[in-house]
C-alpha positions in Angstrom: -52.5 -12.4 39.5 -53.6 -10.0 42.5 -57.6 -11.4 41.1 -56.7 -14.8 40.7 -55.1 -15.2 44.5 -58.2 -13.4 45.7 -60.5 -16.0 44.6 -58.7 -18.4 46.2 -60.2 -18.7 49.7 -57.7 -21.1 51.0 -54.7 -18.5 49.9 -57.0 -15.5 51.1 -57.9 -16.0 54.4 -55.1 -18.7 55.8 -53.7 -17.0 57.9 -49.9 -17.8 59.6 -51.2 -18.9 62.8 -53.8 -21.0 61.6 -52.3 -24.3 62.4 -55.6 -26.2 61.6 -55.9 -24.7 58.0 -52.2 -26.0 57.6 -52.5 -29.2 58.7 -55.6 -29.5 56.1 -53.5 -28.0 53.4 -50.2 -30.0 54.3 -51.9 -33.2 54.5 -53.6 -32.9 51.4 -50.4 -32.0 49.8 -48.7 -35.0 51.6 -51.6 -37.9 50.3 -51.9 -36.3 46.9 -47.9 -37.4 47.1 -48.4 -40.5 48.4 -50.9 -41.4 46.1 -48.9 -40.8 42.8 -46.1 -42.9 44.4 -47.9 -46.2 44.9 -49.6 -46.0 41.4 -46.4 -45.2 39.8 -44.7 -48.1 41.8 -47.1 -50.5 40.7 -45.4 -51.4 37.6 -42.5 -52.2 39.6 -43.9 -55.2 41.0 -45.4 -58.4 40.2 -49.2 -59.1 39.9 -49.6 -60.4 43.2 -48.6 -57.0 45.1 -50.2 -54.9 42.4 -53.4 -54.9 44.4 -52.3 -54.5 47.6 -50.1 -51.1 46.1 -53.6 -50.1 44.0 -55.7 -50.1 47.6 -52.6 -48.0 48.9 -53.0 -45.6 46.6 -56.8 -45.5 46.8 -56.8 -44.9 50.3 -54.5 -42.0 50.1 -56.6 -40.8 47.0 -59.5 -40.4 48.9 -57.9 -39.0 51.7 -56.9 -36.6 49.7 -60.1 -35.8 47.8 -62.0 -35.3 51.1 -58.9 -33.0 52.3 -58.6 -30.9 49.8 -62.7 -30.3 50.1 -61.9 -29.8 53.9 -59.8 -27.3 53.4 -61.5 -24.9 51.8 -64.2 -25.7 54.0 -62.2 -24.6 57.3 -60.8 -21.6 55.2 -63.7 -20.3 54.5 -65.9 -21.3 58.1 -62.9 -22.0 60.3 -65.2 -25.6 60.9 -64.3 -28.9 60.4 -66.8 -31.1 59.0 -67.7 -34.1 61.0 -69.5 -35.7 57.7 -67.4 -35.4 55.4 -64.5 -36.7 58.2 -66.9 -39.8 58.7 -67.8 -40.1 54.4 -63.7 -40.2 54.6 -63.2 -42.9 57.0 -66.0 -45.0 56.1 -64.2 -45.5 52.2 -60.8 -45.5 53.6 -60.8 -47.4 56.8 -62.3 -51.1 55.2 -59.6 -50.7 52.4 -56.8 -50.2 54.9 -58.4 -53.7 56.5 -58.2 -55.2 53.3 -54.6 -54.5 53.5 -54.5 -57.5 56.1 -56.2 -59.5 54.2 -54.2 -58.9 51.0 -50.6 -59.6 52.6 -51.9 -62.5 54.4 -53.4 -64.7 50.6 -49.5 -66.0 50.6 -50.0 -67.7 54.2 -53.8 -69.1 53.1 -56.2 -66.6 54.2 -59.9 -66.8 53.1 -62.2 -64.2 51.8 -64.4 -64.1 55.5 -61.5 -62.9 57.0 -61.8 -59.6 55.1 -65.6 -59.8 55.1 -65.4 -60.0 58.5 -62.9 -56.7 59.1 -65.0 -54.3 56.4 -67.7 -55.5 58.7 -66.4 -54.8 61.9 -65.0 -51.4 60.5 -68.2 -50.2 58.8 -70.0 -51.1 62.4 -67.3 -48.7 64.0 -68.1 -46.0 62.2 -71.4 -45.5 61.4 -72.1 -46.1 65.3 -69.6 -43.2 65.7 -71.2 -41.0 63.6 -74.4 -41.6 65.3 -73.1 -40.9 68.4 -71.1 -37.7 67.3 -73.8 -35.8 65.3 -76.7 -37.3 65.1 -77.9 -39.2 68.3 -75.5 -36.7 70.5 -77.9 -37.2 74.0 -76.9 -41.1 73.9 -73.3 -40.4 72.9 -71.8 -42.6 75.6 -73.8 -46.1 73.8 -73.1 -45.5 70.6 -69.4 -44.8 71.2 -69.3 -47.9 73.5 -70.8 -50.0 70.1 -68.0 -48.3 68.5 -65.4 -49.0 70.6 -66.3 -52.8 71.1 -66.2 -53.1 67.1 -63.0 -51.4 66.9 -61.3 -53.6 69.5 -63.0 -56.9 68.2 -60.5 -55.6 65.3 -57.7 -55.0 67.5 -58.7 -58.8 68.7 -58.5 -60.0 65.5 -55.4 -58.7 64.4 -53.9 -59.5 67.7 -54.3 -62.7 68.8 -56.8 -64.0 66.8 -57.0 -65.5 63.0 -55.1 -62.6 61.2 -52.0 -63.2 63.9 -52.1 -66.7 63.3 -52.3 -66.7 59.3 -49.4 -64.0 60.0 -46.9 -66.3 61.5 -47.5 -69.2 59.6 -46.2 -66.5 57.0 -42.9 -66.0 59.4 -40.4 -63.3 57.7 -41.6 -60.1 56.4 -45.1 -60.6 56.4 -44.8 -61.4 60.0 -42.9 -58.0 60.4 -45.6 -56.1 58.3 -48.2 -57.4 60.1 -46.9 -56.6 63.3 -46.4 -52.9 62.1 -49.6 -52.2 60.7 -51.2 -53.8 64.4 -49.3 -51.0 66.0 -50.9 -48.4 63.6 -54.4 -49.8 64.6 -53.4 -50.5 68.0 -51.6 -46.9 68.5 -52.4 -44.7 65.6 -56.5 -45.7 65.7 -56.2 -44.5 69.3 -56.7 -41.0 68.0 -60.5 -41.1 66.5 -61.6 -42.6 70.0 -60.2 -39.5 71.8 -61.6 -37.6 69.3 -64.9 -38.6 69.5 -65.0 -38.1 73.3 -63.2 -34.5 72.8 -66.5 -34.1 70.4 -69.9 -35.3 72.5 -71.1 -35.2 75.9 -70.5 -38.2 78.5 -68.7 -39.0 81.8 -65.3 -38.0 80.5 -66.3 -34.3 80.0 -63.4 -33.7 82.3 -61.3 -35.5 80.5 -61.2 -34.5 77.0 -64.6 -32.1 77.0 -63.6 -29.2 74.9 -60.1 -30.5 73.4 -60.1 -29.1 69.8 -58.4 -32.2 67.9 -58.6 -31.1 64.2 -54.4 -30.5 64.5 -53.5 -34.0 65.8 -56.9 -35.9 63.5 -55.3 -34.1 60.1 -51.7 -35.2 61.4 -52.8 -39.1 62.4 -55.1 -39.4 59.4 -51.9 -38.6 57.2 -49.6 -40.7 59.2 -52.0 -43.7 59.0 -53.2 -43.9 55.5 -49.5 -43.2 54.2 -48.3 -45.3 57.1 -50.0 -48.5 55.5 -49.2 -47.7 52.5 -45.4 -47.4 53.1 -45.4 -50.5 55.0 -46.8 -52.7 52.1 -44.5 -50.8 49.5 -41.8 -52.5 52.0 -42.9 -55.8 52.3 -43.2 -55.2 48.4 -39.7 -54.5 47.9 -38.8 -56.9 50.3 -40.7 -59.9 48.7 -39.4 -59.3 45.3 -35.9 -59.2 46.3 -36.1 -62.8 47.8 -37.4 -64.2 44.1 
């Protein structure tokens, strides 16, 4: 037993205080969970929220996958590694945009409406990455590229087309809309500070040397299994009114 914890770099070298290692290891745990609950709920429901519970799942999934790599990685470097953070994002971020999409079909919305949010997503964050580890001495413009995608997406969701189709819906779609615009509007807000906390620019002074790994593992769990929760509702909620 003594050999088989030993090879175990996680168990062997996390130590009590090590609150980032934790937050890896709890938030694997936690989307591992969430994953197995919105597969296993799938049969629960009708076809038409099947998909929307399979992309739940899958975001969590992945989330989970790259976390559980993570882990070990930080274990054994005590690093967090931006890649694989970004490889993360880049899968689960357009299917938690698809999510809009998908709870909107029942008030009439059309395929370029998701098109156009995987777009504006992948734009986000492969500009991000750039800015953060590979084009680090223009930081500032790739970040600002970033950060006009991501609020073309707040935009959207918002005010524009995706807030319209949502109140033609009315009821609990407009409700679940609402909640997972709060989660991009609030929750989002953390990979911005992040990437300022993580490259050189004028707010140095602001974030420069803020270690965010605790409060990116805590958001990333809250937001994929946020989503998630809050389509397994409107779920729920929809098949009680047939």
């Amino acid at each position: 037993m003594e050999n088989f914890l030993a090879s175990l770099p996680l168990v062997a070298k996390l130590a009590p205080d090590d609150y980032v290692g934790f937050t890896f290891f709890v938030g694997c745990m936690a989307m591992m969970a969430a994953s197995a609950f919105f597969f296993l709920s799938m049969s629960s429901f009708d076809k038409k929220w099947r998909t929307s519970l399979l992309v739940s799942g899958l975001i969590t999934f992945i989330a989970a996958v790259h976390y559980w790599y993570m882990r070990d990685y930080w274990a054994a470097f005590e690093e967090s590694p931006t890649f694989f953070r970004y490889v993360d994002w880049v899968l689960t971020v357009p299917l938690m945009c698809v999510e809009f999409f998908l709870i909107l079909k029942v008030a009439g919305a059309k395929k370029s409406l998701m098109w156009r949010l995987i777009f504006l997503s992948v734009v986000m964050l492969v500009t991000g990455y750039l800015g953060e580890a590979v084009y680090r001495d223009q930081a500032q413009i790739w970040g600002l590229i970033s950060g006009i995608a991501y609020f073309a997406i707040v935009y959207d969701i918002w005010l524009g087309q995706a807030k319209k189709l949502a109140e033609a819906a009315g009821g609990a779609v407009l409700k679940a809309h609402k909640t997972l615009c709060w989660f991009v509007l609030v929750g989002w807000a953390i990979y911005p500070i992040g990437y300022m906390a993580g490259t050189p620019g004028w707010y140095d002074g602001i974030f420069g040397g803020l270690n965010l790994d605790v409060i990116y593992n805590i958001g990333d769990a809250i937001n994929k299994i946020g989503f998630g929760l809050v389509v397994y509702s409107l779920a729920v909620s929809k098949s009680s009114e047939a």
